[in-house]
C-alpha positions in Angstrom: 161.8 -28.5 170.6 165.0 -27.9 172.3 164.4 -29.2 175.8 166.8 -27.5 178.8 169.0 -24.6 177.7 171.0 -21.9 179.4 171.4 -17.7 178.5 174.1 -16.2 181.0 174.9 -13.8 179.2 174.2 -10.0 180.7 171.5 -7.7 178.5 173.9 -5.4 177.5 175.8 -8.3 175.8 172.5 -9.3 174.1 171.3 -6.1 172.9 174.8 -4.9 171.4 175.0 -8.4 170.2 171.4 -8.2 168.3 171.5 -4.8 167.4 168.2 -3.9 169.9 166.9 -0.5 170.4 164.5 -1.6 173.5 164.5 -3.6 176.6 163.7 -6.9 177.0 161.5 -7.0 179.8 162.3 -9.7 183.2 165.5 -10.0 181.9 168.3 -12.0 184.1 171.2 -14.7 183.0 169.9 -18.1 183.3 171.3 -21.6 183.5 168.5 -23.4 183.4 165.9 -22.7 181.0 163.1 -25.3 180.9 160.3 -25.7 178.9 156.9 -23.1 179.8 159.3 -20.6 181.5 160.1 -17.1 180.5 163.1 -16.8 178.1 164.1 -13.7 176.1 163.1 -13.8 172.7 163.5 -11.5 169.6 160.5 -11.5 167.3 160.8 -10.8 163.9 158.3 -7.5 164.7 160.5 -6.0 167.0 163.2 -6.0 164.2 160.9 -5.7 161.3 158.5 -3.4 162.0 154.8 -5.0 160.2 156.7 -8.3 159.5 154.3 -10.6 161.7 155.1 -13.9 159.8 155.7 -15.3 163.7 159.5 -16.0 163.0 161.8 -14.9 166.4 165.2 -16.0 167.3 166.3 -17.1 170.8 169.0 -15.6 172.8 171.4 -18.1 174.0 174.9 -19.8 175.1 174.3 -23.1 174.9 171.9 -26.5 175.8 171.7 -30.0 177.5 171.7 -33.2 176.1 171.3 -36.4 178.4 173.7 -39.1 176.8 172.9 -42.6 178.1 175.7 -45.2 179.2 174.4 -48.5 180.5 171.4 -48.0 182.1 172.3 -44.3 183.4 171.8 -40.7 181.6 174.5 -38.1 182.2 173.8 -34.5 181.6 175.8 -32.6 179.0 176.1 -28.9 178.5 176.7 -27.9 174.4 178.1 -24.8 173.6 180.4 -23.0 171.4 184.2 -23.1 171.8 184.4 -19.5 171.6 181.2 -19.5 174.5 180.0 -16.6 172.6 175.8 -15.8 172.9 174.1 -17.4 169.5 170.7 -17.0 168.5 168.6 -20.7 167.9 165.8 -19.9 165.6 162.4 -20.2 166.1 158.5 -19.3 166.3 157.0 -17.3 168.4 152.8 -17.1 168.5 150.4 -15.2 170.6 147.3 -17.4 172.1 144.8 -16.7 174.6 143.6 -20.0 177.1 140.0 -21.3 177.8 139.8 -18.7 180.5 141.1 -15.5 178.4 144.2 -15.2 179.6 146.6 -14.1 177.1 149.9 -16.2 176.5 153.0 -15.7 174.5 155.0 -18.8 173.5 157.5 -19.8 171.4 159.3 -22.9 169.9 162.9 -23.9 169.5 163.4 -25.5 165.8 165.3 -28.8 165.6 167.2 -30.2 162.7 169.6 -33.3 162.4 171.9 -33.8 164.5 175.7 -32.6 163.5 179.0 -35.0 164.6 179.5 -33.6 168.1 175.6 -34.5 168.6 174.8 -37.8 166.5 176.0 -40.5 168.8 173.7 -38.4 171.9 170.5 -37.6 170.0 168.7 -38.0 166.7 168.4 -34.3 166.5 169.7 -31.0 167.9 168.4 -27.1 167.7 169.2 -25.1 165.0 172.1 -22.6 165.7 171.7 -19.8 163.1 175.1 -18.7 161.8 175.2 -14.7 163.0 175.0 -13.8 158.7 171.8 -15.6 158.4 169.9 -14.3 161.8 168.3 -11.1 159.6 167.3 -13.4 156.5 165.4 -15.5 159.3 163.6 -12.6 160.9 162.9 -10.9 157.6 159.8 -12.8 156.0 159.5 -10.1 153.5 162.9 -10.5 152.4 163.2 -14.1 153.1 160.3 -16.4 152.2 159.9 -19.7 153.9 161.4 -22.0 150.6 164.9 -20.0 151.4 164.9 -19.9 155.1 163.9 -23.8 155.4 168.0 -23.5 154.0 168.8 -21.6 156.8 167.7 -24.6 158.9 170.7 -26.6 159.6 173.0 -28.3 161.4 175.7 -26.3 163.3 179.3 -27.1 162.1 180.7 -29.3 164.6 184.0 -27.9 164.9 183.0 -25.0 165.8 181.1 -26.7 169.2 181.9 -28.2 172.6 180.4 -29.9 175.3 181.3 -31.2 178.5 179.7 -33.1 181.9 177.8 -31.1 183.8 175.7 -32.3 187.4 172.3 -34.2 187.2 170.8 -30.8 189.2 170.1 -29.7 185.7 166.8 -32.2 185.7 165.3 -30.0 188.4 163.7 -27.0 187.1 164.4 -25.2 190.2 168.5 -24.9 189.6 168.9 -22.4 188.2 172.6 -20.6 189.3 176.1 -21.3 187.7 176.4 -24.5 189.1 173.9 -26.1 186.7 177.2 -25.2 184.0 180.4 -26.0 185.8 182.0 -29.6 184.4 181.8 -32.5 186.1 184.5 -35.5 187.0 183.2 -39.1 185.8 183.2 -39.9 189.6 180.9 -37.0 190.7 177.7 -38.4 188.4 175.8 -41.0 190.2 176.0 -44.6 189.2 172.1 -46.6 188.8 170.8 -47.1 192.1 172.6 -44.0 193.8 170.4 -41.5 194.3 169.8 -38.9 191.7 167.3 -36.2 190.5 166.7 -38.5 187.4 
C-alpha cells in the first residue's frame, strides 16, 4: 500500500484523461491523500459494464516517500517529469462494518522499487503505463496470469522527485504547500521540532 499521495489535477483533466462518461462524486484536487480518506477511484465496473473482478485504477500525480539521513526522515514528493495525471493500479472492494454500515475501500498495489526509488524504499506503487490501464480494468479480456505483467516498476527516467516540507506527516495539510520544494536548510535537523 502506497502510503501519502497527491491528485491536483482538475476533473475535467481526469475524465478527458480516462475517457469517463459520469461524475466522480466529492471530487476536489488534493495534495495530501492519506490512508482511510476519500480518493477518486475508477472501478473496473464503471468502465466495463458486468466486469466485477474488483480491479480499479487510481487517479493521480504523484506520492511521498520519507528518505532517512542520519537519524532524520525528509519528505519527498515522486512524480513524473512531464507532471502529467497517471493512474496507480489497484483493488477496490465493497464491505459492510459490525454495525452495517456500508464501506467502499480500495488498495494501492506495490511492486519493487525502480532506480529513482531503490536507495529510499524496498518498494514503490505501481504506475500503469497509459497502454496497459484498459488490460488492467478488463478482467474479461485480461485474466490475472497476464495483468500480474502489467505489475511493474515504473521506468525511472521517465520520474522525478524533489524535497518537499515535513507538513506532509499531518493529515490535515492538505493545500499546495504540501508540494512546493524545499531548500536542505528549511527541513528540520533531530531535535528541532517537527511534525515527525
Amino acid at each position: 500500500m502506497c502510503g501519502r499521495f497527491t491528485a491536483t489535477v482538475e476533473f475535467s483533466d481526469i475524465r478527458v484523461r480516462w475517457n469517463l462518461d459520469r461524475d466522480l462524486p466529492l471530487y476536489t484536487s488534493r495534495f495530501n491523500i492519506a490512508p482511510e480518506q476519500m480518493s477518486p477511484t475508477i472501478p473496473d465496473i464503471v468502465r466495463y459494464k458486468g466486469v466485477d473482478r474488483r480491479r480499479c485504477v487510481i487517479p493521480a500525480d504523484g506520492f511521498y516517500e520519507w528518505r532517512k539521513e542520519g537519524k532524520r526522515k525528509v519528505l519527498m514528493w515522486v512524480h513524473l517529469k512531464s507532471k502529467e495525471p497517471f493512474a496507480f493500479a489497484g483493488l477496490w472492494d465493497l464491505w459492510r462494518k459490525p454495525d452495517g454500515k456500508r464501506v467502499e475501500s480500495f488498495t494501492i498495489i506495490t511492486t519493487e522499487p525502480n532506480e529513482l526509488i531503490e536507495p529510499i524504499h524496498n518498494r514503490m506503487p505501481v504506475i500503469l503505463r497509459p497502454e496497459d490501464e484498459e488490460q488492467w480494468l478488463d478482467a474479461s479480456r485480461t485474466p490475472f496470469v497476464k495483468a500480474k505483467s502489467l505489475l511493474k516498476p515504473y521506468p525511472e527516467e521517465l520520474m522525478d522527485a524533489h524535497d518537499v516540507s515535513p507538513i506532509v506527516n499531518s493529515a490535515k495539510y492538505d493545500g499546495p504547500e504540501c508540494i512546493q520544494p524545499v531548500s536542505d536548510d528549511e527541513i528540520p535537523r533531530a531535535g528541532q521540532l517537527s511534525l515527525l
